[in-house]
C-alpha positions as CSV (number, residue, x, y, z in Angstrom):
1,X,5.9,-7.0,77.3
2,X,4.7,-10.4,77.9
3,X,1.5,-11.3,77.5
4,X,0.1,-13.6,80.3
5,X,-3.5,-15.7,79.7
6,X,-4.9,-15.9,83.7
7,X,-6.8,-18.5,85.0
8,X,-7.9,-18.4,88.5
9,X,-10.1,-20.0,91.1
10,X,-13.2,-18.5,92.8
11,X,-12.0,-19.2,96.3
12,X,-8.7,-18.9,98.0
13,X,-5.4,-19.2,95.9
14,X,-3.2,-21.9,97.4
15,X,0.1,-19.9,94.7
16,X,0.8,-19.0,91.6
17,X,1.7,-21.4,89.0
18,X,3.7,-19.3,85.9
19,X,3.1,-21.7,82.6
20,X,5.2,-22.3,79.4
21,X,3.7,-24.4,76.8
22,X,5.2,-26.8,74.7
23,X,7.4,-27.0,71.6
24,X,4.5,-27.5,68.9
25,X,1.3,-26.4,70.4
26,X,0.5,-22.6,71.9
27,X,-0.5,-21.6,75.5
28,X,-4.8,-21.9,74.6
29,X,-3.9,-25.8,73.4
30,X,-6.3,-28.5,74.2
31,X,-3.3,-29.9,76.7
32,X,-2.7,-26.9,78.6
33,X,-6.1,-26.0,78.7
34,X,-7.1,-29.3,80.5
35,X,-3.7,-29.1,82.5
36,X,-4.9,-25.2,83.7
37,X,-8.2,-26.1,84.6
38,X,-7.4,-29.1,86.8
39,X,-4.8,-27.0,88.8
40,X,-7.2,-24.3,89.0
41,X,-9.6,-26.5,90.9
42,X,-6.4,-27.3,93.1
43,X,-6.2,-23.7,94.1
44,X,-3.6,-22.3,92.2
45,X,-4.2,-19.4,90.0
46,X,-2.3,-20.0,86.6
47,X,-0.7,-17.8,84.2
48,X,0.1,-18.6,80.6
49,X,2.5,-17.2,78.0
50,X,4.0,-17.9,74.6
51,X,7.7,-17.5,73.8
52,X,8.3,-15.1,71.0
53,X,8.4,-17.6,68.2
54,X,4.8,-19.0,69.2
55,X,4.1,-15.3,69.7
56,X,4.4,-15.3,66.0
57,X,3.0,-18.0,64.8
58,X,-0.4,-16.5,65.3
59,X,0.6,-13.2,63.6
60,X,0.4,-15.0,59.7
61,X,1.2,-18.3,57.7
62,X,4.5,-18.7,58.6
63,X,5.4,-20.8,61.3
64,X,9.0,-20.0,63.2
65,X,10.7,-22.9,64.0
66,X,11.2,-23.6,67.8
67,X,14.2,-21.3,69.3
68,X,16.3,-23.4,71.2
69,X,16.5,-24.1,74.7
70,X,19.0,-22.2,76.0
71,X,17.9,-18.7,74.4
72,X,14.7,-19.6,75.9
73,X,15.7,-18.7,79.4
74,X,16.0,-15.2,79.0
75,X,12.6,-14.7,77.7
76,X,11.4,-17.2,81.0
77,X,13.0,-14.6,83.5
78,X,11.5,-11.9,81.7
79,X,8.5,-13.5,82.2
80,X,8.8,-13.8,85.7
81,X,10.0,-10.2,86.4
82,X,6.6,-8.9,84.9
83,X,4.8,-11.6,86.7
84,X,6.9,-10.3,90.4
85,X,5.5,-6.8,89.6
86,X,1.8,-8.0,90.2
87,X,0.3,-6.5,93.4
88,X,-2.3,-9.2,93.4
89,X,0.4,-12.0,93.5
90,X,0.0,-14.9,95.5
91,X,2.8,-17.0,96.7
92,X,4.3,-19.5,96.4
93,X,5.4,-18.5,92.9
94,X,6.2,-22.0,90.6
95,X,7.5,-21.7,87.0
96,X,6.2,-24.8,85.2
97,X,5.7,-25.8,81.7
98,X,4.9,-28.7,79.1
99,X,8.1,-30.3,77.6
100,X,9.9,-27.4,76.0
101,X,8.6,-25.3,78.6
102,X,9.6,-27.4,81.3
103,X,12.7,-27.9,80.0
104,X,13.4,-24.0,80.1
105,X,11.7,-23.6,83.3
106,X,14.1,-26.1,85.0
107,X,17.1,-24.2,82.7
108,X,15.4,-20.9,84.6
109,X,16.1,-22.8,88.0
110,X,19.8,-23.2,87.4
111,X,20.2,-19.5,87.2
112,X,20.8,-16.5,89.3
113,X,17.5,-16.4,91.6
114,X,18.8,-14.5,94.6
115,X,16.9,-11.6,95.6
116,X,16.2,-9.1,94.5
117,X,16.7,-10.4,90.9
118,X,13.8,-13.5,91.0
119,X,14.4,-14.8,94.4
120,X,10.5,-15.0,95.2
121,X,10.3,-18.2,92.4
122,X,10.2,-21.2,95.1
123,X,10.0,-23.9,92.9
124,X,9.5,-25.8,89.3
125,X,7.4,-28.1,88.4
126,X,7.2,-29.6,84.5
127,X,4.3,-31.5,83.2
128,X,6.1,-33.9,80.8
129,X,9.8,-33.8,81.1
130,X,11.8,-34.6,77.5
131,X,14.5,-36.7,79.4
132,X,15.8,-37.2,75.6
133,X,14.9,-36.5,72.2
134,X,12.1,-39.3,71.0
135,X,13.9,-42.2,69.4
136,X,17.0,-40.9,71.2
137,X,17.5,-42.3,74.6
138,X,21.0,-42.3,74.2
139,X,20.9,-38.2,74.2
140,X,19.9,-37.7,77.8
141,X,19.0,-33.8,79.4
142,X,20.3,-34.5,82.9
143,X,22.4,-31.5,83.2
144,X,19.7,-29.0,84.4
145,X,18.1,-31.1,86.1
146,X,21.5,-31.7,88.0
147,X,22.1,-27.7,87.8
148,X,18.2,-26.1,89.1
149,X,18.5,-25.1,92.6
150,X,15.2,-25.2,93.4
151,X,12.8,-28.1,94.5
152,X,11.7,-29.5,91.3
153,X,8.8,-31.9,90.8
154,X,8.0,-33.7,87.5
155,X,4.9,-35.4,86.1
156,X,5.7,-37.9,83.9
157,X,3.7,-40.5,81.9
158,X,5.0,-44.4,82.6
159,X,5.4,-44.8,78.8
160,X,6.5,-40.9,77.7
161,X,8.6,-41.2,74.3
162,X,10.6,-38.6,75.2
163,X,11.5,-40.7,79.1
164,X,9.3,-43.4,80.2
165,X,9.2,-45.4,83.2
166,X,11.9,-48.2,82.7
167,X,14.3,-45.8,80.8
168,X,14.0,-42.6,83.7
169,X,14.0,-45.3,86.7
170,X,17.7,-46.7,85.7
171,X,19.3,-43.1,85.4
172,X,21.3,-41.6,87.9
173,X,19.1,-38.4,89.1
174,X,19.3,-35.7,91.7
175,X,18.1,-37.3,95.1
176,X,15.9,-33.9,95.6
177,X,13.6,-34.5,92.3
178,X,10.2,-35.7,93.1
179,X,9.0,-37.7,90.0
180,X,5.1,-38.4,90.0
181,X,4.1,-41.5,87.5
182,X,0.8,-41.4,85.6
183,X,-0.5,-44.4,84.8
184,X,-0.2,-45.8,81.3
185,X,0.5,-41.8,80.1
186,X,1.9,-41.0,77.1
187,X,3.7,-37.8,76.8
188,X,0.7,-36.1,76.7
189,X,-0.2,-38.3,79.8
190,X,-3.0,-39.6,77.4
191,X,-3.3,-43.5,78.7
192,X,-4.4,-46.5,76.0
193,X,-7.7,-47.5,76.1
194,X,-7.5,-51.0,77.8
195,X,-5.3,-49.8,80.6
196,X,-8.1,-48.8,83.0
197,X,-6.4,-45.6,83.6
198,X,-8.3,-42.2,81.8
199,X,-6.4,-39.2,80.6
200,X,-9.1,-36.4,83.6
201,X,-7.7,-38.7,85.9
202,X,-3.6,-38.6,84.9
203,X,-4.3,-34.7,84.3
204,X,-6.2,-34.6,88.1
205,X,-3.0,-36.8,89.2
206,X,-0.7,-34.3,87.7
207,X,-2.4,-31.2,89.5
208,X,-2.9,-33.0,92.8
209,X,1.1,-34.0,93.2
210,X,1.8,-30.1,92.2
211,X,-0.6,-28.5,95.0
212,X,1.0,-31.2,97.9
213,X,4.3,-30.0,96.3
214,X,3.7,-26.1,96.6
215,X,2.4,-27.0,100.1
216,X,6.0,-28.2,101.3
217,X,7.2,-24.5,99.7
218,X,8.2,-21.9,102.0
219,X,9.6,-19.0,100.0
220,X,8.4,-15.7,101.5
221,X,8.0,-13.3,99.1
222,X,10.4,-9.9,99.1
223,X,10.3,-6.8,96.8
224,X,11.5,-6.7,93.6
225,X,12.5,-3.5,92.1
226,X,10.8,-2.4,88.4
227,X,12.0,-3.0,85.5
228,X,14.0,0.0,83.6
229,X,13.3,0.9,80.0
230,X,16.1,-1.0,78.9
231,X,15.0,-4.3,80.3
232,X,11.7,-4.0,79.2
């Protein structure tokens, strides 16, 4: 079962926002908690989870190495099946995530997501996308963002290591992806200090492009049959 860490606002819920973290840092980091509570004041009620490696990070003093990408994907649908099964719901439903977690949301989008397997997911949004490896421009992640088939939005930092500005501006993208630059932003969307720019403001930026682009979603929702024993 996946655990999900809920955030939600104390008026109306504009969606759902279904949130991986990144690579290095667990779903209750400083980032994500900043990111969470800025979306939450956009209207979205946000859910949290770990992959099983940062699962088990918290368990003792060893710390598993990231799983890959690719493998990744399973554990996001699984994610999203529980998520489906919620009564209390509210769509639109948007897989997100920070870095790694976008990456593997967007990976999610490229899959089967016809009903009734996960067709209720309308769209993706990732908070930092790792265009490349840092230092490695030359080893670009284009392919799913070629391959999701859903509207996809990313927040990205004009000077990200991992895609900034100059670099993601010259490559040839799908015309469909919404890019949203925040000023001066690292990878962390953290700006320098003489820019003029502040890191609530890139993080309010971030959350503001994400509720206008759940406001252009139309997905109705349908019903998803439960899991079996054998999925869960």
């Amino acid at each position: 079962m996946t655990d999900f860490l809920w955030t939600r606002p104390d008026g109306t819920e504009i969606g759902t926002i279904l949130l991986a973290h990144g690579s290095g840092a667990p779903m209750d980091s400083p980032f994500l908690e900043r990111m969470t509570n800025a979306l939450v004041a956009e209207g979205f009620a946000v859910a949290r989870f770990e992959f099983a490696y940062m699962a088990k990070r918290r368990l003792g003093p060893k710390k598993p190495l990231p799983t890959a990408a690719e493998k990744l994907v399973a554990e996001y649908r699984f994610a999203i099946r529980q998520l489906l099964e919620d009564p209390d719901l509210v769509h639109p439903l948007i897989i997100a995530g920070k870095s790694l977690g976008g990456r593997v949301a967007v990976m999610t989008g490229a899959t089967d997501l016809t009903p009734p397997d996960l067709g209720p997911v309308a769209g993706v949004v990732c908070f930092g996308y790792p265009f490349h490896p840092t230092g490695e421009p030359e080893k670009l992640r284009l392919q799913p963002l070629h391959a999701c088939k859903l509207p996809l939005l990313i927040a990205q930092g004009d000077r990200d290591d991992f895609g900034n500005r100059y670099e993601v501006e010259a490559l040839e993208l799908p015309p469909a992806l919404e890019i949203v630059w925040l000023e001066d932003g690292s990878h962390d969307f953290g700006p320098r200090g003489l820019s003029g720019a502040t890191l609530s403001g890139n993080i309010a930026a971030a959350a503001a492009a994400a509720a206008a682009f759940a406001k252009r979603l139309t997905v109705e929702p349908v019903d998803v049959p439960e899991m079996t024993e054998d999925e869960e």
